[in-house]
TIPAMAR-65980 format. One record per residue (C-alpha): residue number from 1; x negated, y, z. Coordinates in pm, whole numbers, plus 50000, padded with zeros to 5 digits. Each point is the difference from the previous one (the first is absolute). Example, Ala and Ser with C-alpha at 12.3 -4.5 7.8 and 13.67 -1.06 7.14 Angstrom:
<pts>
<1; <48770; 49550; 50780>>
<2; <49863; 50344; 49934>>
</pts>
This chain:
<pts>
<1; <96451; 53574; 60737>>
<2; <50062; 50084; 50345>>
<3; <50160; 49765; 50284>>
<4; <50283; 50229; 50016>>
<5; <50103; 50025; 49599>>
<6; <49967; 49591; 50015>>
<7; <50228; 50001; 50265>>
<8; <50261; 50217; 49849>>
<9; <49967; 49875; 49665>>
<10; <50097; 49657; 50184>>
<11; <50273; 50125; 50151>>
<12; <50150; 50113; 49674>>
<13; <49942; 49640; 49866>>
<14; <50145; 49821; 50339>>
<15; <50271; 49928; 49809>>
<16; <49802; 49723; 49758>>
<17; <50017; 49683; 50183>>
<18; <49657; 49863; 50115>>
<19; <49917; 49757; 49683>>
<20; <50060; 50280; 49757>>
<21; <49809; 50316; 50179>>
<22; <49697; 49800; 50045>>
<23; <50002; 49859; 49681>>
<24; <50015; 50365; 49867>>
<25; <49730; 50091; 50214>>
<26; <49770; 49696; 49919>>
<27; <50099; 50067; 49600>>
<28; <49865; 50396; 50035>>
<29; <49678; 49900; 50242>>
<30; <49914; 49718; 49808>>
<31; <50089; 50038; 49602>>
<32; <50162; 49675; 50067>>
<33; <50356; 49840; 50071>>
<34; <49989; 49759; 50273>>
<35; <50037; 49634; 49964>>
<36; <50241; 49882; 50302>>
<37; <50143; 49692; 49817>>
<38; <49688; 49823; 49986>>
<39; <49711; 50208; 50142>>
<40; <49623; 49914; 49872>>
<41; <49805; 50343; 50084>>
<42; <49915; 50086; 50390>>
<43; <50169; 50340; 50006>>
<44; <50343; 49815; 49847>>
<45; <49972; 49729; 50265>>
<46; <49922; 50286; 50227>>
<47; <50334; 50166; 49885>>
<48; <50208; 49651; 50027>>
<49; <49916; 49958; 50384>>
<50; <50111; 50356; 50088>>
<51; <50304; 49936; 49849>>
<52; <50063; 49695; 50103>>
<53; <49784; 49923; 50294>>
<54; <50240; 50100; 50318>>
<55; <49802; 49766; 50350>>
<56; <50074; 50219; 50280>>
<57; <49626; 50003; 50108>>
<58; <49938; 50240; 49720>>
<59; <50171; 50290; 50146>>
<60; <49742; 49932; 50344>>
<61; <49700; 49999; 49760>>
<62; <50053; 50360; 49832>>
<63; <50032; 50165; 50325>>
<64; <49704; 50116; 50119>>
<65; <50112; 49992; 50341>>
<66; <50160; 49627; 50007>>
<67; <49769; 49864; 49823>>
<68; <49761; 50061; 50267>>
<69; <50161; 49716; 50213>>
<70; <49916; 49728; 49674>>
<71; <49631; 50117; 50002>>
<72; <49984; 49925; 50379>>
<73; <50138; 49689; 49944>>
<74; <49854; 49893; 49701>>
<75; <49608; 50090; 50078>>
<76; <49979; 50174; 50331>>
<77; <50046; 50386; 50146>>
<78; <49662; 50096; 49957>>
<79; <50073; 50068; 49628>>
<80; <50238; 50241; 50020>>
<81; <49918; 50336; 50022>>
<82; <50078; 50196; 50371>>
<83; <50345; 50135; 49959>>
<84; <50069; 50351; 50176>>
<85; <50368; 49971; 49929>>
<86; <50312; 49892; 49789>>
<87; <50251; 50338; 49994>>
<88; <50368; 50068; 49820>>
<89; <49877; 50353; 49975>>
<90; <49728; 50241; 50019>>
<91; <50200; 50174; 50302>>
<92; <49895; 49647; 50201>>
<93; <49604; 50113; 49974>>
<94; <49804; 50197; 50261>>
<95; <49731; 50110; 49721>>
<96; <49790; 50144; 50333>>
<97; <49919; 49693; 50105>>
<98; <49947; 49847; 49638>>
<99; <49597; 49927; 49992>>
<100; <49853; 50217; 49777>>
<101; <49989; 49741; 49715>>
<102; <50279; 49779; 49901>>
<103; <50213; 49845; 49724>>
<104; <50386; 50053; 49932>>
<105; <50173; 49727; 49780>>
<106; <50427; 49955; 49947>>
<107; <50039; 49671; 50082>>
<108; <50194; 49967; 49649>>
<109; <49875; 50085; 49660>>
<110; <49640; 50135; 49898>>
<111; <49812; 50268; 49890>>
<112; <50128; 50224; 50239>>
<113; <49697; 50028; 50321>>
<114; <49888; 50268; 50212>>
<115; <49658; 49910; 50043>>
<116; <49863; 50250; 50262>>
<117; <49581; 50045; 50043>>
<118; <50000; 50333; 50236>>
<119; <50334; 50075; 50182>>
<120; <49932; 50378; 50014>>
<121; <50032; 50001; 49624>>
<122; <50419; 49886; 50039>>
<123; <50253; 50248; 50012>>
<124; <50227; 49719; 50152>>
<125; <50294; 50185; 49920>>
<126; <49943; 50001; 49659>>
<127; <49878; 49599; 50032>>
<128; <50388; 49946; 50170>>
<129; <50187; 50168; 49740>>
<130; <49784; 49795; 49731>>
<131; <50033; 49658; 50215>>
<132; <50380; 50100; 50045>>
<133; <50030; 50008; 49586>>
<134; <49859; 49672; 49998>>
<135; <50197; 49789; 50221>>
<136; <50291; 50092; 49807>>
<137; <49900; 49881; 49689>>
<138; <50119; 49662; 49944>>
<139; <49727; 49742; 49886>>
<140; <50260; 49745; 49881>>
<141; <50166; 50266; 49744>>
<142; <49686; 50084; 49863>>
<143; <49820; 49683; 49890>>
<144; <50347; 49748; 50075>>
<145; <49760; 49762; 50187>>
<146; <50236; 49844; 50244>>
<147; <49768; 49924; 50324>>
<148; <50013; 50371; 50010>>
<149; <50395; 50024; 50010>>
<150; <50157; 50147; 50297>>
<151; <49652; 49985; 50204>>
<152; <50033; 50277; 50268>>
<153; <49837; 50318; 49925>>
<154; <49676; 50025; 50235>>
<155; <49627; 50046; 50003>>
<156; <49701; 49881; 50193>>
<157; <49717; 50211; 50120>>
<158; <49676; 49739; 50012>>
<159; <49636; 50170; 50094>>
<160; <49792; 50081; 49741>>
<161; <49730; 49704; 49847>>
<162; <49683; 50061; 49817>>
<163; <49703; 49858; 49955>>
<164; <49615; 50139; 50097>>
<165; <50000; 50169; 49714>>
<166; <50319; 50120; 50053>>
<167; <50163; 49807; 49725>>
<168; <50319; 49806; 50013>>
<169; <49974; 49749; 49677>>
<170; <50336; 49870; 49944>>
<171; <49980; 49597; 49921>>
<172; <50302; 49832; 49810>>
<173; <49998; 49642; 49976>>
<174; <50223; 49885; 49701>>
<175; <50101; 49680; 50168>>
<176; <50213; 49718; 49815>>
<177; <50179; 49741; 50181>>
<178; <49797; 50061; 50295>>
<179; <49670; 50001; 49811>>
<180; <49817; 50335; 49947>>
<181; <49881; 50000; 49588>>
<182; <49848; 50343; 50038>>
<183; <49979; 50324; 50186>>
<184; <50047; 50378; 49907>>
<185; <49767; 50237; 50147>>
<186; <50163; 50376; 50062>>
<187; <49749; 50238; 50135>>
<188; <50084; 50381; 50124>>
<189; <50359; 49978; 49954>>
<190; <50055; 50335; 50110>>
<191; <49717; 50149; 49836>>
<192; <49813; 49906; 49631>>
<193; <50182; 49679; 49985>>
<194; <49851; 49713; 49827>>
<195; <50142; 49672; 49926>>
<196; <49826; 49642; 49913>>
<197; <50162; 49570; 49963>>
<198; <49713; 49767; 50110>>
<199; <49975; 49662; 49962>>
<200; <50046; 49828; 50335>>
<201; <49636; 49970; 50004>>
<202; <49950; 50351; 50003>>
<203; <49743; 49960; 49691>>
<204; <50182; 50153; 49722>>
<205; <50276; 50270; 49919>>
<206; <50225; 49821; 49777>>
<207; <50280; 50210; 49938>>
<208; <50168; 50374; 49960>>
<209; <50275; 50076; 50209>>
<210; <50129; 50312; 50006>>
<211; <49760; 50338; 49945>>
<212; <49702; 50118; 50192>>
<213; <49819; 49645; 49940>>
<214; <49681; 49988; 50224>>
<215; <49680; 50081; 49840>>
<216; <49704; 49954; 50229>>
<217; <49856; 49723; 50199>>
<218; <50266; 49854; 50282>>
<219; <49767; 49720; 50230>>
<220; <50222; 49718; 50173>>
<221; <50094; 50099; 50322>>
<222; <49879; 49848; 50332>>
<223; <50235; 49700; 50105>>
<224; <50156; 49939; 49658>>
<225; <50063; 49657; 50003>>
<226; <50218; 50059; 50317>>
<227; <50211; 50259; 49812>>
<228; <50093; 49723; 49760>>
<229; <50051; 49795; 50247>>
<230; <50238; 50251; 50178>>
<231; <50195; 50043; 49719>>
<232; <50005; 49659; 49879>>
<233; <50220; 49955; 50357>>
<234; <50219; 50306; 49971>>
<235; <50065; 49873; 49632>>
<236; <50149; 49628; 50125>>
<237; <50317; 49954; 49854>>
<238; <50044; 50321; 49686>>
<239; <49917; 49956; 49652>>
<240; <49859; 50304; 49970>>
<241; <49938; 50271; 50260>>
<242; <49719; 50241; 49960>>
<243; <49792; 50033; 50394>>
<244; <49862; 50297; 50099>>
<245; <49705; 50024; 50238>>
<246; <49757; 50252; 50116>>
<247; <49607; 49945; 50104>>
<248; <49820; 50205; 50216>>
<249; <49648; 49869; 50033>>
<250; <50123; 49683; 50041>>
<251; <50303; 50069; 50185>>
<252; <50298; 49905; 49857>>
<253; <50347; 50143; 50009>>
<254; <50371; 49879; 49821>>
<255; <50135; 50297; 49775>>
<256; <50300; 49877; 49852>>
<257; <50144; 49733; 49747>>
<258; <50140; 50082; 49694>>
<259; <50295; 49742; 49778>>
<260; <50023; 50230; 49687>>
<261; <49635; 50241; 49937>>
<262; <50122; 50283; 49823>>
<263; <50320; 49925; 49991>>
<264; <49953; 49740; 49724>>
<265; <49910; 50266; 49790>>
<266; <49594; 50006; 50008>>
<267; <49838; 49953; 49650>>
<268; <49707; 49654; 50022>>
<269; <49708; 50156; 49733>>
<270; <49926; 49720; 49821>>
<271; <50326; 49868; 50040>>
<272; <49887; 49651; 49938>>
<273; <50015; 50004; 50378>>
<274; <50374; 50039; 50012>>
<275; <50011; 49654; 49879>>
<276; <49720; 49862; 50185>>
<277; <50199; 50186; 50340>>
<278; <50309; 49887; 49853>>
<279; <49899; 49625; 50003>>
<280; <49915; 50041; 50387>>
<281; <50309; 50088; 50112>>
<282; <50276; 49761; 50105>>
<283; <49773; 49645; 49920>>
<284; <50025; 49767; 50238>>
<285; <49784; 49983; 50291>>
</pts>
């Protein structure tokens, strides 16, 4: 379904309060009611802190333009990727003097990137019209996560990471009470895109999540164990957040952190591991 039906079917359900549209929504994605009243399953505790869950800190973290002063903070600038520019509108941009390469991201929300690899191939009036559409879709209405309520409507224009081989692996720590447990592999995103859970050693894939599940040979990257312990530091503090970071030979970059993957609404194949998940979240340190 397209980001634009999802929106407008939202807005024709904006009148459901919160609780009841996303336990709809977790009932159709998952076969499943909820459990609110005394969560055991990770998605369901997932669910419960979205709803409930309201530290101001939260609404910093899910915008990828704030949350770039945290990651300075928290483990130093050198992990954030160059910015080019934070903009209200597309109107703000001198695309001459964009570099040839580079990545557009609303600060707000997901699935919604310009990811540019040869400038002369973007008709950047078409790109404005399309970026235009997007900033005035509202996040909040769509998935009723609340960091994302009332954020301003922006995006960010970073330059464009890959790798030597011109790869830009995707790596998402699963990290619970500021321990990483495991870490999701994405690789081409915007092309044949594969997905893959590891074990935090990086030996075995241990889990489905989602479709496209990754079936060839994915080697540990260079510098591992300092990606866990990056995201064992931007983790401090949440009982769940997911940590998203990029390597490049080595080189590592902060993507973004996530409170509620797929909107609480990704299916766990075997979903033993909703329990085991489950279990993780909200012990005591």
């Amino acid at each position: 379904m397209k980001e634009e039906v999802k929106y407008a079917l939202a807005k024709v359900l904006s009148i459901l309060p919160d609780k009841l549209y996303c336990s709809l929504t977790f009932l159709i994605k998952q076969r499943r009611k909820p459990n609110l009243r005394n969560p055991i399953y990770f998605n369901d505790k997932l669910l419960y802190l979205k709803l409930n869950d309201r530290k101001p800190i939260l609404k910093e973290l899910v915008d990828k333009y704030e949350v770039r002063r945290y990651v300075k903070e928290k483990i130093g600038v050198e992990y954030l990727i160059p910015l080019i520019g934070v903009y209200n509108s597309p109107e703000e941009v001198d695309f001459r003097n964009l570099p040839n390469k580079f990545a557009l991201k609303p600060t707000s929300g997901a699935q919604r990137n310009l990811i540019c690899t040869d400038k002369n191939k973007i008709n950047w009036e078409i790109a404005s019209r399309k970026i235009s559409s997007w900033l005035k879709l509202d996040p909040y209405m769509r998935t009723r996560e609340w960091p994302y309520k009332d954020l301003p409507a922006r995006f960010v224009i970073e330059e464009y990471i890959e790798d030597s081989h011109g790869n830009t692996f995707d790596y998402k720590f699963w990290c619970f009470n500021g321990k990483p447990e495991c870490v999701q592999v994405h690789t081409s995103r915007f092309g044949n895109h594969k997905k893959g859970m590891y074990d935090i050693e990086f030996e075995n894939q241990i889990l489905d999540y989602g479709t496209g599940t990754i079936d060839f040979p994915i080697n540990k990257p260079k510098n591992y164990e300092r990606m866990v312990e990056l995201a064992t530091k931007l983790s401090e503090g949440f009982p769940f957040v997911r940590v998203d970071l990029y390597n490049l030979d080595g080189n590592i970059f902060f993507g973004e952190m996530t409170f509620y993957p797929a909107n609480c609404n990704g299916k766990i194949r075997p979903f033993k591991y909703e329990k085991i998940f489950g279990d993780l979240v909200l012990q005591n340190k």
